[in-house]
C-alpha positions in Angstrom: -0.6 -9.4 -2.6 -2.7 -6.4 -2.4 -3.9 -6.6 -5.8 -7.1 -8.4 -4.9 -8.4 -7.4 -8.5 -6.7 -10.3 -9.7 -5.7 -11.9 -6.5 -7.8 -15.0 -7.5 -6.4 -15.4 -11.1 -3.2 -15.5 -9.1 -4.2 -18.0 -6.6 -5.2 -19.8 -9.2 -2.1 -19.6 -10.8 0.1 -20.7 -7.7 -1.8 -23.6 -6.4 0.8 -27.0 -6.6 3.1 -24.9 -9.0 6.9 -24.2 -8.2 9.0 -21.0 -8.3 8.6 -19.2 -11.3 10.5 -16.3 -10.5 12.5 -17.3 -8.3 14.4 -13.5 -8.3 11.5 -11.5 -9.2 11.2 -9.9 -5.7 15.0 -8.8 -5.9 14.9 -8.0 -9.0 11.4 -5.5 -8.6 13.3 -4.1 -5.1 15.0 -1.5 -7.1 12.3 -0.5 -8.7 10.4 -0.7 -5.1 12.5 1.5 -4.0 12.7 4.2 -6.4 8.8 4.6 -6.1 9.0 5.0 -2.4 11.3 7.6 -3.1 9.2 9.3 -5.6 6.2 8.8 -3.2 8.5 10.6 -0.5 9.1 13.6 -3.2 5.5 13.9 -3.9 4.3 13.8 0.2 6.9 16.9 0.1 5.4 18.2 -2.9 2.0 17.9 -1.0 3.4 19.2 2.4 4.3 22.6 0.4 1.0 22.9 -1.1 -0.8 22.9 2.3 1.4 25.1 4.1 1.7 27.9 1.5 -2.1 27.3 -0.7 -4.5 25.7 1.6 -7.6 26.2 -0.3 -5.8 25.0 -3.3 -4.9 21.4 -1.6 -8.5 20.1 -2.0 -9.4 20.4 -5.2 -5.8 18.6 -6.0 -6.5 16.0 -3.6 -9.4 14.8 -5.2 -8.0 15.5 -8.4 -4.8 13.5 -7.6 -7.2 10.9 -6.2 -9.1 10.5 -9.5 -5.8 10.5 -12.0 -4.0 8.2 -9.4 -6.6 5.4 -9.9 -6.9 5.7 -13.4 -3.0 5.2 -14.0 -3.1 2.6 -11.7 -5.2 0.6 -14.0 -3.6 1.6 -16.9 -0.2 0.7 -15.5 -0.5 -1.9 -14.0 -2.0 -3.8 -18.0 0.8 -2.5 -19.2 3.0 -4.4 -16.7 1.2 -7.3 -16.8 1.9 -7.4 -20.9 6.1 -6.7 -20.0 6.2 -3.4 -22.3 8.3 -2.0 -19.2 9.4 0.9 -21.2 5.9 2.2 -21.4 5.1 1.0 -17.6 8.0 2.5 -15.8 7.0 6.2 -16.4 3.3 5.6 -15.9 4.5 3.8 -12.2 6.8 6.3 -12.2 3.8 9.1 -12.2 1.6 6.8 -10.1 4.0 7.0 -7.2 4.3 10.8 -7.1 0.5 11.0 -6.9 0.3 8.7 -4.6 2.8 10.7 -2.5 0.8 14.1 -2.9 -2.5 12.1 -1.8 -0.7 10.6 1.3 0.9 14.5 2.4 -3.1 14.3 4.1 -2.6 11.8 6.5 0.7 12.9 7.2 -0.2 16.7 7.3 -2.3 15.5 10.3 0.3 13.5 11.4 2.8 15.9 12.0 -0.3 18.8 13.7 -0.9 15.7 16.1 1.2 16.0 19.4 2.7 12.4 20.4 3.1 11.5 16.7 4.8 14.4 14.4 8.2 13.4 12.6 9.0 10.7 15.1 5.6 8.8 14.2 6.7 9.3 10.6 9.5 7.6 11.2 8.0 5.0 13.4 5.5 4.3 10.6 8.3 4.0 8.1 10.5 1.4 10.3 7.6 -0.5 11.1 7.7 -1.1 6.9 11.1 -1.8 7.0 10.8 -4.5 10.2 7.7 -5.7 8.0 10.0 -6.4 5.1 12.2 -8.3 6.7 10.1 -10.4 8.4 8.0 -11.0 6.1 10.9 -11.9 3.7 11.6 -14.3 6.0 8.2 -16.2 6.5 6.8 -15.8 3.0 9.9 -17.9 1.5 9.4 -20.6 4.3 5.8 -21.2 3.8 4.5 -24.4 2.4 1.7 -24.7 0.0 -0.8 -25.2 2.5 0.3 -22.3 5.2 0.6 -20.2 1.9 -2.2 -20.4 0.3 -4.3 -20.3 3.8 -2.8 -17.0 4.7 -3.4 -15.4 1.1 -6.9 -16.6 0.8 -7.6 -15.1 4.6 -5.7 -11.5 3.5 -7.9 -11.2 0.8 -11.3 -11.9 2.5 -9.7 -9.5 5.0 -8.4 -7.0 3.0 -11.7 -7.1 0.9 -13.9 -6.2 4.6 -11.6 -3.8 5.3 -12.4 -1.9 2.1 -15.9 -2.4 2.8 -15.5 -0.8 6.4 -13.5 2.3 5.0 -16.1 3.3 2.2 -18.7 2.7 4.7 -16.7 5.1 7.2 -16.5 7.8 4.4 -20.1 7.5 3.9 -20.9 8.4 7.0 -18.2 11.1 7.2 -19.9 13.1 4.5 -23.0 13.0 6.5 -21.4 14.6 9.5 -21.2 10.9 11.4 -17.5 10.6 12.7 -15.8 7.3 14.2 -15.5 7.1 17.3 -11.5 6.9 18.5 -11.9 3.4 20.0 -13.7 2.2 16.8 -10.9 3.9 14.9 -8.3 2.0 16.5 -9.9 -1.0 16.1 -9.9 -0.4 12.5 -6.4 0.9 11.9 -5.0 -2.2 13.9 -6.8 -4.4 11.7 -5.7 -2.8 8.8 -2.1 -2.9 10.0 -2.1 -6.5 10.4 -3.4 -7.4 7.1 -0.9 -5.6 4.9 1.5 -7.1 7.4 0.1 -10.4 6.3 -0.5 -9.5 2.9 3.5 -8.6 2.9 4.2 -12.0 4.2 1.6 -13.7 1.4 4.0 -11.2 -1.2 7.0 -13.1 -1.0 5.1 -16.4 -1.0 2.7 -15.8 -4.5 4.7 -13.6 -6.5 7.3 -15.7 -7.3 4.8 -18.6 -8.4 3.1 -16.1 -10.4 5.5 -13.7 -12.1 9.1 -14.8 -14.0 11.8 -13.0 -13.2 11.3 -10.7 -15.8 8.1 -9.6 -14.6 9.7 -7.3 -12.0 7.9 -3.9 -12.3 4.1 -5.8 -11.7 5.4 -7.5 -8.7 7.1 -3.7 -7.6 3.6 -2.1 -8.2 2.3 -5.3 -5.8 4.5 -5.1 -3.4 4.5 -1.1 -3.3 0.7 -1.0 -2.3 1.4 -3.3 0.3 4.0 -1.1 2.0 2.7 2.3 1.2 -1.1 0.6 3.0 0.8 -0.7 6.2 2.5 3.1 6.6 -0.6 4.3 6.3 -2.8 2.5 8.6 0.7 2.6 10.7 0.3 6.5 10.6 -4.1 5.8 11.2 -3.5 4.2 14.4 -0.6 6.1 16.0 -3.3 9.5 15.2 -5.8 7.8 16.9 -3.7 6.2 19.9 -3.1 10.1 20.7 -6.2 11.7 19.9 -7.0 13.5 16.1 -7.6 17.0 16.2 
């Protein structure tokens, strides 16, 4: 789970207790999907902005940023109180930000030779082979395995947010990672969301009933949209940013 805002309330939640919601990932995958689609129209959305307004792109970016992580918040309470009416256009909103924030990353992407549309696309089946492996594991894991792996995610995932803000720090000063450091980071970060998508399918249905589908989506659609990302990160740095 990459909600580590309330990552503990949930472990709390989970310890020695049986399914819940025993559907709730099947049950949220529609609504998974249809924000990775929205996420896909935004990137596009993005894309167009940088190619035919350049100097406009920043000011968006940050603005995007800002309004991104203000509906997430919002959002995601509503979700966690089940007025899905209200949540599913707020997500709905969320994911097309979050799609005109990530055109950055793949902007660079596709300008970096050895990556371009096929690293998209590697990024993108690297999720999908994520899924289903992690579909796999998290339902086999016992309460021991499970709640081992989640607690290590989250210390994880916690550095590693630690280590970026530190990195943008010294980015604004003119102080640049080095490429070998880079990798070093992006791998990291792409085996923690893989982890945290394995931890997914073992804590959300201990903590959410089945009719608390779109919080578990919003989960599980960090986690995915994180591991494309640092996916992207480390196939940029394998072949040298520009």
């Amino acid at each position: 789970m990459s909600n580590t805002s309330n990552f503990r309330q949930a472990m709390g939640e989970v310890r020695g207790k049986a399914l819940i919601g025993p559907n709730v990932i099947a049950n949220a995958l529609p609504y998974l999907g249809g924000g990775l689609v929205l996420t896909a129209i935004g990137a596009y959305g993005g894309l167009g902005v940088i190619n035919s307004y350049p100097n406009l792109f920043m000011p968006t970016f940050f603005g995007a940023i800002i309004a991104e992580l203000i509906l997430f918040f919002i959002a995601r309470g509503v979700a966690e109180k089940g007025n899905n009416s209200t949540a599913l256009p707020l997500l709905a909103i969320y994911s097309l930000l979050s799609g005109y924030t990530l055109s950055g990353i793949i902007f660079v992407a596709l300008g970096t030779a050895g990556v371009g549309i096929q690293g998209i696309g590697i990024a993108a089946l690297g999720c999908g082979v994520t899924f289903i492996i992690g579909r796999n594991l998290g339902s086999n894991l016992s309460e021991e395995d499970g709640l081992a792996l989640a607690q290590t995610v989250r210390l994880g995932v916690i550095a590693l947010l630690v280590v970026l803000f530190a990195q943008l720090g010294f980015a604004l000063f003119g102080v640049y990672t080095p490429s070998w450091l880079e990798i070093g980071i992006s791998g990291i970060g792409v085996a923690l969301f893989a982890g945290s998508a394995v931890v997914d399918f073992y804590i959300l249905p201990r903590a959410y009933r089945d009719d608390q589908y779109l919080p578990v989506a919003l989960s599980m659609y960090l986690t995915y949209i994180n591991l494309f990302i640092f996916i992207l990160r480390l196939l940029i740095a394998l072949n040298g940013r520009e």
